[in-house]
N, C-alpha and C positions, 0 to 999 in steps of 0.2 A: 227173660228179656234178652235180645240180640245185644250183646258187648259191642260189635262194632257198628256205627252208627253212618252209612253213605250219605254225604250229602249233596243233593242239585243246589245252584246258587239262581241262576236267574228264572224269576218267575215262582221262587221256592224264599230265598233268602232276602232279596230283592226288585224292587221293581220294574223291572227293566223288558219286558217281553215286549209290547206296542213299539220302546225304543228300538230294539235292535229292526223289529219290521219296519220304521219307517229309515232305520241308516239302509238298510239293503234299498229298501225304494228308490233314495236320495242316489247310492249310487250306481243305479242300473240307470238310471233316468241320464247320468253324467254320460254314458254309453250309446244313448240313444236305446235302450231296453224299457217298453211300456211293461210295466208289472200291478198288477191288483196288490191292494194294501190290506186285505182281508184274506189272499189265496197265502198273502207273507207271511201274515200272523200266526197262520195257526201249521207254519210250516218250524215254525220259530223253538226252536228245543234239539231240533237236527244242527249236523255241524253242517259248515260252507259244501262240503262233498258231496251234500245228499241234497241241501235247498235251493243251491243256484240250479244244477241241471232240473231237478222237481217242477222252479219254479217257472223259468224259464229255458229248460229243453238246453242248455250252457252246461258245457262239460266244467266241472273245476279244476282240471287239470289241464285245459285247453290253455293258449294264450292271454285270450280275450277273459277265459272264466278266473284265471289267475288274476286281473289286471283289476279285473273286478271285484274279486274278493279283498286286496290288497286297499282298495281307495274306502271300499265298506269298512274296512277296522280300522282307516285313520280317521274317516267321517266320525264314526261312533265314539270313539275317542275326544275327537273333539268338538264335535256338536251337538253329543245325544249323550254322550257317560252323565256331564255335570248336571244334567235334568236326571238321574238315574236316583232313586231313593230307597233307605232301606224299608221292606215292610215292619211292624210295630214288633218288639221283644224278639228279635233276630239275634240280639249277643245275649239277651235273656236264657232264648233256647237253649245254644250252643255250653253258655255256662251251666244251665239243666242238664244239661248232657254230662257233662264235666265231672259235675256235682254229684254225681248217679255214679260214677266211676266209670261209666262207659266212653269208648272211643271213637269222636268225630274224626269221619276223613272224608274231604272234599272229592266228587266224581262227576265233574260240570266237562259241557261240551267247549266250552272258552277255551279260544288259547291261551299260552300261558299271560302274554299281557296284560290283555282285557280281565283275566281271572283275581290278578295281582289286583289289578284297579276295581273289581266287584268288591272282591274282598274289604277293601279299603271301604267302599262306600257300607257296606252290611257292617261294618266297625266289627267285624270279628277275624282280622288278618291275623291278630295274635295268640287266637287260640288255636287256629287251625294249620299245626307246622304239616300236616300230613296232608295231601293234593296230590289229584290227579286231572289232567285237562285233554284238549282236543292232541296235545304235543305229545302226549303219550300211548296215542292209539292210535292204529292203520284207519279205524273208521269207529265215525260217530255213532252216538245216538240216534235209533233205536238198536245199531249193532249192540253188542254186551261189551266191547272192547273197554271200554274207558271204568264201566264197572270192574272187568275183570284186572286192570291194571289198580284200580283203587286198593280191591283185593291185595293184591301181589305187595301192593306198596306196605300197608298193611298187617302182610302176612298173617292175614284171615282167610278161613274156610267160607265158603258163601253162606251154608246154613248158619253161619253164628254174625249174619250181617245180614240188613234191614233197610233199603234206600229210600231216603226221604227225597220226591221230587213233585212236579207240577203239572205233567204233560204224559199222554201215554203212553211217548217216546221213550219217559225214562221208563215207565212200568214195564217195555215190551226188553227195553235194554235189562230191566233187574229179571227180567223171568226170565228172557235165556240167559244168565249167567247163574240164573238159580239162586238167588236173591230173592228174600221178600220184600213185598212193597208197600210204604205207608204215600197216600196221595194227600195234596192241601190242593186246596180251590182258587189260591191267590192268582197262578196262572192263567186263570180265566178260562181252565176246563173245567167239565161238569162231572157229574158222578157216573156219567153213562161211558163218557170216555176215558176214568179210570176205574171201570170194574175191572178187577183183579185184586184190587188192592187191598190189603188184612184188613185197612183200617182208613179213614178221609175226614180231612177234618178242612175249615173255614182255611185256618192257616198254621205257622207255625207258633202262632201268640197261642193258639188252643190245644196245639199239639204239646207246648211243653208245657201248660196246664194238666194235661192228662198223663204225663210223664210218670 
């Protein structure tokens, strides 16, 4: 069994993927930016760098992409976190994990804020002192960056770590870092779009079942 144990929080820990695609909606809409609510979603696991241009052809380093990234995380914050819920046995897992003597360590594309306030909703902020987020890497998800800073943080080898996430962004992120990868379906992909993965399960209520 891999000792240290990577983890994605949204869409993996919690439920929050549909939220975060309609705060991007909510604030491209304030911009005067028509966006599809289904091209969002399943763009949703990438950080702000790679989804606004994707989604809307919008550099995030532009002005305009900046101003816009910036009203998307105070909207979700405040109009989309408090609807955010955690999915069932999410501190169950984590303490599965714990209990096994292996080590969770957080590798979400969140910045740090938003990651604080995930955590808080998945009620497992106080097991997981070890975190890594968007604030720690040049580039998101599917890059390997925020894997390989999990890593680092860490101070694991990749083969002896194992990323539990929901999107095939994290799977393409855990395979180039060299990472293996276990998938859950809570995200609301299918098993076609995490072939790679050792292992897929319903969610993490079943995953730390099979623990």
């Amino acid at each position: 069994m891999h000792p240290f144990i990577l983890l994605d929080i949204d869409g993996t820990l919690v439920d929050s993927n549909g939220l975060h695609a309609e705060s991007w909606q909510a604030a491209l809409a304030q911009y005067g930016v028509e966006s599809d609510l289904a091209t969002l979603r399943r763009l949703i696991g990438k950080g702000s760098d790679k989804l606004l241009p994707e989604a809307t052809g919008i550099s995030a380093e532009s002005d305009l992409g900046a101003r816009i990234t910036e009203t998307r995380g105070k909207l979700f914050m405040r109009d989309f976190l408090p609807r955010v819920q955690p999915f069932p046995s999410s501190r169950v897992f984590v303490e599965r994990i714990l209990a096994l003597g292996l080590k969770p360590v957080v590798a979400s594309s969140a910045n740090a804020r938003e990651l604080e306030a995930l955590l808080e909703v998945a009620q497992v902020k106080d097991l997981l002192p070890l975190k890594t987020g968007a604030d720690d890497a040049d580039s998101s998800k599917p890059d390997p960056d925020i894997v390989q800073a999990a890593l680092k943080r860490a101070s694991a080898k990749p083969k002896d770590a194992v990323l539990v996430g929901d999107t095939p962004y994290d799977l393409e992120a855990a395979t180039r870092a060299g990472v293996e990868f276990i998938g859950v379906r809570s995200g609301g992909w299918g098993d076609a779009d995490l072939k790679g993965a050792i292992a897929i399960y319903d969610d993490v209520s079943e995953l730390a079942a099979r623990l």
